[in-house]
N, C-alpha and C positions, 0 to 999 in steps of 0.2 A: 810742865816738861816741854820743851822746845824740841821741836824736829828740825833737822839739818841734814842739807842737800850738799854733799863735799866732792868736788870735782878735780880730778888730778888723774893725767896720763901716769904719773910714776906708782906703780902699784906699792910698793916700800912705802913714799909717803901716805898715801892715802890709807893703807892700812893703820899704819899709825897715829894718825889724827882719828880713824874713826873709831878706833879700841880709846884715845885718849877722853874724845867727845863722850864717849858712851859710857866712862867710867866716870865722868861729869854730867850725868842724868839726863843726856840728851838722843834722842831717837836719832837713829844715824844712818841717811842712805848715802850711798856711793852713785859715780857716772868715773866711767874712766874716759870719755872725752866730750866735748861740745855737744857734737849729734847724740849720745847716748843722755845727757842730761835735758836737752832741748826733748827729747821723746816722751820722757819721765812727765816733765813739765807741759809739755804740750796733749799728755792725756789726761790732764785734768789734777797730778798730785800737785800737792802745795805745800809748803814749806814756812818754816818760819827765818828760817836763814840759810845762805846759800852762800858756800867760801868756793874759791873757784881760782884757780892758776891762769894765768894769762898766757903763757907757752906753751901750747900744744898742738899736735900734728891736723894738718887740716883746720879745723875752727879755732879761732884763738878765744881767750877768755872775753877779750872786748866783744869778740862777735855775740857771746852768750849775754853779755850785760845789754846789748842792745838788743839781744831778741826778747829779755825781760821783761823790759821796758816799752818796749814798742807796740810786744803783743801782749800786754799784763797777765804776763807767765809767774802762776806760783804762789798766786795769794798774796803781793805786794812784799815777796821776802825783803828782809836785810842780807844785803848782795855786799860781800866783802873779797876782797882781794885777797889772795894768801900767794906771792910771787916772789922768785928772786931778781924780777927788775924792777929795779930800785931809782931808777933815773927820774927824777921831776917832771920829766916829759911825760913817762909811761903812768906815774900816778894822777897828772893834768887830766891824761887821755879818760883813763880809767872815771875817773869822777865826773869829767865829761859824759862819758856812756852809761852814768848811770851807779855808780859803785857809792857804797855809804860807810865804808873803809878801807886802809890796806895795810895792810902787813907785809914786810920784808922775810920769807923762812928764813935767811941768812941770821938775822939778827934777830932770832924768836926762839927758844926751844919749844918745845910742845905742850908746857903747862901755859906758859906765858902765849901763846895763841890762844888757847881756850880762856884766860881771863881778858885779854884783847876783843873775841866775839862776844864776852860777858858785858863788858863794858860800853861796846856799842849799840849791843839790845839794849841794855839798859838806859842809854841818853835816847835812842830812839821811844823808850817805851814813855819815857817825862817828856819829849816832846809833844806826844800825840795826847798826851793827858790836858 
């Protein structure tokens, strides 16, 4: 069973993804912003994936992907994007700072994110094999 760290200012999506997650066998903490999940992370829990919005008040997503990475926050999660920007630039950025996927919500319903996260655990899990 994977534990997953889901980050979103919108409390509507984030409950949703985590009732979605969690009825797809996976243990499910929330952060509803950057500081709230950076705290989680920074006392020691660890995760095995982290989906995380990049528009948020105060710390953006990028910020969290680089505090990830920087400060190996998390137990080496799979750090996925789950954004509605969509632009080439914001996904460049993202993967720059650290991201091992992304997801558009616009262009996702909610089952199809959760096999998206399935899918990149799993090339992540054959890689390190």
């Amino acid at each position: 069973m994977s534990t997953i760290l889901i980050v979103d200012d919108d409390s509507f999506l984030l409950d949703m993804y985590a009732l979605k997650f969690g009825e797809n066998a996976y243990t499910v903490d929330t952060a509803k912003s950057v500081e709230e999940a950076l705290k989680k992370l920074r006392s020691g829990t660890s995760f095995d994936i982290i989906l995380l919005d990049m528009i948020m008040p105060h710390l953006t997503g990028l910020d969290l992907l680089k505090a990830i990475r920087a400060e190996s926050l998390g137990g080496d999660p799979l750090c996925i994007v789950l954004s509605n920007q969509g632009e080439r630039t914001d996904i460049e950025a993202a993967n720059e700072a650290g991201a091992d996927g992304y997801i558009i919500k616009a262009n996702s319903i909610p089952s199809e994110v959760v096999r998206s996260v399935k899918e990149y655990a799993e090339k992540k899990a054959n890689a390190v094999k």
